[in-house]
N, C-alpha and C positions, 0 to 999 in steps of 0.2 A: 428136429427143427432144421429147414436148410436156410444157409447161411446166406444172406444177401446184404452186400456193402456197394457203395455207391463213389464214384467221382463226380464230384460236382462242381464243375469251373464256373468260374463267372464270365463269359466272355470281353473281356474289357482288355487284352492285351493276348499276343502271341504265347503259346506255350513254351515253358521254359523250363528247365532240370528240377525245380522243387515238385511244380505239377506234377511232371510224369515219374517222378520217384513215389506218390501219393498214391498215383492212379495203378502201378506197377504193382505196389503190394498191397491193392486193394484185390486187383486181378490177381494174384497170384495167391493169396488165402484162401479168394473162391474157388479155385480151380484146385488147389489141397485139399479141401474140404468138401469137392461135390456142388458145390452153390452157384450164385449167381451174381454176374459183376455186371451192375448198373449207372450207365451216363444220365446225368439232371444236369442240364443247363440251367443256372442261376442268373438270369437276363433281368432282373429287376435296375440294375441299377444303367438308366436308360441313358443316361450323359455322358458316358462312354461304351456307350453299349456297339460293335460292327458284326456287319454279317462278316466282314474279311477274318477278323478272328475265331469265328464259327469254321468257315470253309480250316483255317491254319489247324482247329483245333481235331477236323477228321481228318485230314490230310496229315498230320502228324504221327496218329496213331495208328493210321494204314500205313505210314512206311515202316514204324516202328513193329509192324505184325502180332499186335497185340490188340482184342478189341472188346469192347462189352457186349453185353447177351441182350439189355434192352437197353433204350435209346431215341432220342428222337428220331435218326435216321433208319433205326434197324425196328421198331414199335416193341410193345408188351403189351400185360396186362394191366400194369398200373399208369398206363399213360393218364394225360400229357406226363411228357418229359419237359416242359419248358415254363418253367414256370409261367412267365408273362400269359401263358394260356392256362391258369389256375387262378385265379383273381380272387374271381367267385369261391371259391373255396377258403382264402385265406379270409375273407368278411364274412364270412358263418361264423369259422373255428374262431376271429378275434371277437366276434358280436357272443358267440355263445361262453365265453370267458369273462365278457361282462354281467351278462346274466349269472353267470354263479358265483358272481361277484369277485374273482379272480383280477379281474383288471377294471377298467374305469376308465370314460369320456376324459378326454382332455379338450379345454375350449382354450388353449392358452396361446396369446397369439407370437409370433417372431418378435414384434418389437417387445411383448415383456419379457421373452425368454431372453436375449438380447440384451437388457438391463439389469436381469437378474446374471447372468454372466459377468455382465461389466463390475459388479458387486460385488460377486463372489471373486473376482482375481484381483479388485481393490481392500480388498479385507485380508485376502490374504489368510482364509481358515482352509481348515482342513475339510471343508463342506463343499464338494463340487459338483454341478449337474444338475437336476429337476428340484425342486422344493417343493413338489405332490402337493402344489395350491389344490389344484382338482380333486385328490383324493378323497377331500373330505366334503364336497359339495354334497349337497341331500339330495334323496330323488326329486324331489320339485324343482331345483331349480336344474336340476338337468334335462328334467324335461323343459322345462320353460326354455332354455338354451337350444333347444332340440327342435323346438316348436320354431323359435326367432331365426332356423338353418343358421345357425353359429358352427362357423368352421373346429371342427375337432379332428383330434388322432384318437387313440384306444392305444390307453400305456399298461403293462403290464405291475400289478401290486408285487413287489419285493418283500418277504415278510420283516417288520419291522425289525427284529431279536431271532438272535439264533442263528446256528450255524445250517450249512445244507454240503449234503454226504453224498460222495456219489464215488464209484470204482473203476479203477483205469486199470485196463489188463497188463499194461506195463508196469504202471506208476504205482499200483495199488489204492489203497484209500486215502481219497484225498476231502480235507473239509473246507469250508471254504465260510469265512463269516458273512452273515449277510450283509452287514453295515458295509463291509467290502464290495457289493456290489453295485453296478451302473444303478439309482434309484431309477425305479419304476419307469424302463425304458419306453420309448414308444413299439408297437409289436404292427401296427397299421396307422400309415399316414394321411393327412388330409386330402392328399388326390387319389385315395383306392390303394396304392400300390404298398406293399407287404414290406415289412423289415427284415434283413436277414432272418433274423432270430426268429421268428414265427414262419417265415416260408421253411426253414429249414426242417421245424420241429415238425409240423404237417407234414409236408410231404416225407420225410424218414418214418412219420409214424402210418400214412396213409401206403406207402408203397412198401411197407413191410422188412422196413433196414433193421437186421438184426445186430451187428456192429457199425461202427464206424471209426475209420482206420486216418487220420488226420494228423497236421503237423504240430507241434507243440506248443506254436503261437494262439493256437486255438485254446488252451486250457481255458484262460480267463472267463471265455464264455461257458463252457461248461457248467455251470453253479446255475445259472441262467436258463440255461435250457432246462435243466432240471427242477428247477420251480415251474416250468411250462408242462414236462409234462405230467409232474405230482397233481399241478390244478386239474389237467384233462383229465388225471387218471387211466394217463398212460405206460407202457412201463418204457422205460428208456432204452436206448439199444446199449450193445457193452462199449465201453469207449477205449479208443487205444491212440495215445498222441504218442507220434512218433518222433524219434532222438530229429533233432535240427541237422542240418549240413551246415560245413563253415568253411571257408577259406582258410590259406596255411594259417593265415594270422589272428585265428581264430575267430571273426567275425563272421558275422551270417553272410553266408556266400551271397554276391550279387557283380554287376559286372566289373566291378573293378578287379574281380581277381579272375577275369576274363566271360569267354563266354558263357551266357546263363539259356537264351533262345535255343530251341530246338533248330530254328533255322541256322541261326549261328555252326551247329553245331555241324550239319547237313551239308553246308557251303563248306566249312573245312573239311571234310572229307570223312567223317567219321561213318560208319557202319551199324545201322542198328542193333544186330548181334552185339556189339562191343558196348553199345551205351546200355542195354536190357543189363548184360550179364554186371556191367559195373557199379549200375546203380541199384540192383537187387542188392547186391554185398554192402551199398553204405546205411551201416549201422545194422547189419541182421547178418549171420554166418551160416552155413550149411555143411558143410562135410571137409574134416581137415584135411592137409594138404592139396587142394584143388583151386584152383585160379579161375579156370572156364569150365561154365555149364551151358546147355540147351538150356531154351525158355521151357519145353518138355520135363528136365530135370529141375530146375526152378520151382515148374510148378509140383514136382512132385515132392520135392525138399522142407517146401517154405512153412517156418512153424512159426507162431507168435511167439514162442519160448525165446527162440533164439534172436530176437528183437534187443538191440541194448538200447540199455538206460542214459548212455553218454553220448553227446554228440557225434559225428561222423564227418570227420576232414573229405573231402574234396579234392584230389590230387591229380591234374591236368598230367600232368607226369604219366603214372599209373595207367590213365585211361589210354594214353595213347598208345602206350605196351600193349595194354588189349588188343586195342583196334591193330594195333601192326601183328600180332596173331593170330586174328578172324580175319585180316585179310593171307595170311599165308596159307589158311585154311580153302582158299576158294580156288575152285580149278581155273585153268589161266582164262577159258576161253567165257567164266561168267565174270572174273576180275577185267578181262578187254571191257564186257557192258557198262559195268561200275566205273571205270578211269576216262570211257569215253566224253560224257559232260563235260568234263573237266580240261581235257583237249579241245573239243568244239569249244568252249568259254578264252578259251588260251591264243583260237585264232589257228591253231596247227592243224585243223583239219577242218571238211564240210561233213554236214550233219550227216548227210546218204554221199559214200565213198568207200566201195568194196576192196580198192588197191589199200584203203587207211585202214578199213574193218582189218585186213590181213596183216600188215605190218603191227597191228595194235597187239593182235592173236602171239605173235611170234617174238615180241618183247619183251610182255608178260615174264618170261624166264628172264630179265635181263632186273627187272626192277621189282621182283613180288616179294623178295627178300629183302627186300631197303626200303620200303615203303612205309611210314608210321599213320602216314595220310593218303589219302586219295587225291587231294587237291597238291599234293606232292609232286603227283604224277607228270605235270607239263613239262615241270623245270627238268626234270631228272630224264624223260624222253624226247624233247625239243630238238637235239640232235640227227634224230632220226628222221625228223620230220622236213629237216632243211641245214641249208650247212651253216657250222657254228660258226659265228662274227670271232675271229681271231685275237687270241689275250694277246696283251705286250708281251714280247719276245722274252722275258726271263721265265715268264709261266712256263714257257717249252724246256729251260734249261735242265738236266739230271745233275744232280750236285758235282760237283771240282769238273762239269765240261763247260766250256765257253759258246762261244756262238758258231763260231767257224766250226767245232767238234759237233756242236748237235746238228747241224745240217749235213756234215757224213752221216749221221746216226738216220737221220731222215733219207736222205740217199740209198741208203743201205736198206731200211726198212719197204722204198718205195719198189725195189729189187727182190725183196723176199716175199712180199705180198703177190707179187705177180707171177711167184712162184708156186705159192704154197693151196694147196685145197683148206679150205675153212669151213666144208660142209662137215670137217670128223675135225670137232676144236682140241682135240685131245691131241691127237695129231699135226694142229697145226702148232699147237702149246711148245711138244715134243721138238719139231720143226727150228725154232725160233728158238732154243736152248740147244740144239746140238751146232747153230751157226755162232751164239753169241760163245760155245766151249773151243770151237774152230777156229775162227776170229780172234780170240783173245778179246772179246768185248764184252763188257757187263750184262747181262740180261736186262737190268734196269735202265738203263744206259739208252739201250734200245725200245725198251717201251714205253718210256716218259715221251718222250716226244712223242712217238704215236699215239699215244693215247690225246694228247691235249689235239693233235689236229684231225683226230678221227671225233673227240668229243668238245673240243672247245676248253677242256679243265681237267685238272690234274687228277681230280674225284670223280669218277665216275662207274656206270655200268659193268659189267666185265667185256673185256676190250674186245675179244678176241668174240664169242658170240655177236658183241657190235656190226666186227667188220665182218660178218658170217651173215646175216641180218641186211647191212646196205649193200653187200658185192663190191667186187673186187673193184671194177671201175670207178664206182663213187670214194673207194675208199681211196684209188689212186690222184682224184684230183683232188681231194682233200689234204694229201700228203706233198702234193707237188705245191698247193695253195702256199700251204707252209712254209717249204721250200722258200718262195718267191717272198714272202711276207720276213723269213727272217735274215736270206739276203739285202734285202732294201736295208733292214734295220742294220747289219752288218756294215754294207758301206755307207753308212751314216757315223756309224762309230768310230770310223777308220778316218773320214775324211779330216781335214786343216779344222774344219769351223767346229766339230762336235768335240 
């Protein structure tokens, strides 16, 4: 038998980390297993239905490089993939349910559902939901209501008594009493348009879904479907709800404990490799001691076994340790492609700019090692792009030197720069240590200050590739800038009035 499981969004919002942790190991079973991974758009529910969250939702998983075999975009055999273009199918399967008596005409309108609501939360029992008036109508007067076009749904019979059994490859056997369930939901509504629960069962039973791999919120309905497809005499597919995600504070992850959109995720800088490989591992393991996998080893790895039972924390922390080691993994000149948006967004460069494409090329080694993000990038190379607005004069200080002493140190520095070759940094390293051993001056001493007037702050790049990177010239009016910046400050200090 080959294995085919399905993602099936609703389009009604952007994609967001629960989705694509769904669709991730839905993709990734089929591909351990030889089978096939299928996209259903679930477009039924039209009042928040956009084509913009359509486009978000291919656009998403072409960046993330992962995609399904069939699809509305890519076709099959079991198409449509869209629901809304299955209608007609869904009023067979609910009409031929009635016939075998499975479900049943409902003619009941809003305002009595409406008062019988009002009733049941003023009574205050333990009885909530439909009160199956319709169930027990006789065929004449169904038909007679049928004949008078009396608005109806088709609700599905829940059986009275009795439990209903169904097996979760994780959870195992689970029972489920019926009285516990939604009574006799509606399965098709009075304008044509299908109910979850009955578009789902069709089209999983029509396009051949042998599991389905889904979040845990879903259990409830389970029992549900399962009287759907015992009445068709269908067999169900295997079910497998998988462990939740939660934030540290153990609640279901959402955005308060930050970003949950994919786009979110995109805009800060994160790297698809690092979101695949982290969100395969929450809640499922693969091979001990190993941190990072190819989606290739993913998909060769991934077993339901090793599925747990317990929820799966969410550690923004963690992920970005990833992403800051798939990006140290990238050679410099496709990490230049990946930091460039993120420059052009920053205003530090124009979009077509070969003199930027090179200086971006050549930085690379300055910042690929400090990067946790991509959207990092502006702040930490801005420097190079144009000269840094100068901190208050104590930023430049090296500890026990004053003002007067660190503008020797700058003096001194703007004398050895003009000296020294910075094409071999090893050498110029060497250079700038055998002056501050000769000198009787600090090595530190000497490159605080430089460094804040060649970068603007005290943290930064490695200094010496910097000024290797801007040339001797830029580096020197940088340091003369200084200079002038922390004489003014100087006699200021000095004068009557400060």
């Amino acid at each position: 038998m080959e294995v085919r499981v399905r993602y099936a969004p609703s389009p009604t919002g952007n994609q967001h980390i629960g989705g694509v942790r769904t669709a991730l190991i839905n993709y990734l079973f089929a591909r351990s297993t030889g089978g096939k991974f299928i996209l259903r758009l679930e477009d039924t529910d039209r009042t928040r239905y956009s084509e913009e969250y359509v486009r978000n939702l291919y656009d998403t998983f072409k960046w993330l490089g992962f995609y399904w075999d069939e699809g509305p975009d890519v076709g099959g055999p079991v198409g449509p993939y869209i629901q809304s273009e299955r209608f007609d199918l869904y009023r067979k399967y609910a009409e031929q349910l009635v016939q075998m008596d499975k479900a049943y005409y409902c003619f009941c309108d809003e305002d009595r559902l409406q008062k019988l609501r009002e009733e049941q939360q003023a009574s205050k029992t333990g009885e909530q939901g439909y009160d199956r008036h319709c169930r027990s109508l006789s065929p004449q007067e169904v038909k007679e209501k049928l004949e008078q076009k009396s608005g109806y749904v088709i609700r599905l019979k829940i059986p009275l008594e009795g439990t209903t059994v169904f097996h979760d490859s994780l959870l195992g056997r689970i029972e489920w009493k019926n009285s516990d369930i939604s009574p006799d939901p509606v399965l098709l509504k009075s304008d044509g348009f299908p109910t979850y629960h009955l578009a789902n069962v069709v089209d999983d039973h029509l396009m051949g879904i042998t599991h389905v791999m889904r979040a845990q919120e879903w259990i409830p309905s389970a029992p549900l479907h399962k009287i759907m497809y015992d009445a068709f005499g269908w067999e169900q597919p295997e079910l497998c709800h998988l462990p939740m995600v939660l934030g540290q504070d153990g609640h279901k992850l959402s955005k308060r404990h930050g970003a949950t959109s994919l786009n979110e995720f995109r805009k800060a800088g994160y790297l698809p490799e690092a979101l695949i490989n982290y969100v395969a591992q929450l809640g499922c393991s693969y091979e001990d001691g190993r941190d990072l996998y190819t989606l290739d080893e993913l998909e060769r790895l991934f077993k339901i076994e090793k599925l747990n039972k317990a929820p799966a924390v969410f550690d923004y922390q963690k992920l970005e340790w990833f992403n800051g080691q798939y990006i140290r993994q990238k050679q410099d000149a496709e990490l230049a492609q990946l930091v460039r948006p993120f420059l052009i967004d920053a205003g530090l460069r124009k979009e077509s700019d070969p003199d930027a494409d090179a200086l971006e090329l050549k930085a690379m080694v300055l910042v690929k090692e400090r990067l946790k993000l991509l959207s990092e990038a502006p702040a930490m190379m801005a420097y190079l792009y144009r000269k840094p607005q100068l901190p208050e004069a104590k930023e430049f200080l090296p500890k026990k030197l004053d003002l007067a002493a660190t503008i020797a140190m700058l003096q001194r520095d703007l004398l050895l720069v003009d000296t020294i070759d910075f094409s071999d940094i090893l050498k110029a390293e060497e250079a700038f240590k055998e002056y501050s051993v000769r000198e009787g001056v600090k090595l530190g001493d000497l490159l605080m200050p430089l460094r804040v007037a060649v970068t603007g702050a005290r943290v930064s790049p490695p200094l010496f590739e910097s000024i290797g990177i801007l040339g001797t010239a830029e580096i020197k009016e940088r340091i003369q800038a200084s200079i002038e910046w922390l004489s003014k400050a100087l006699e200021q200090s000095e004068s009557p009035e400060a």
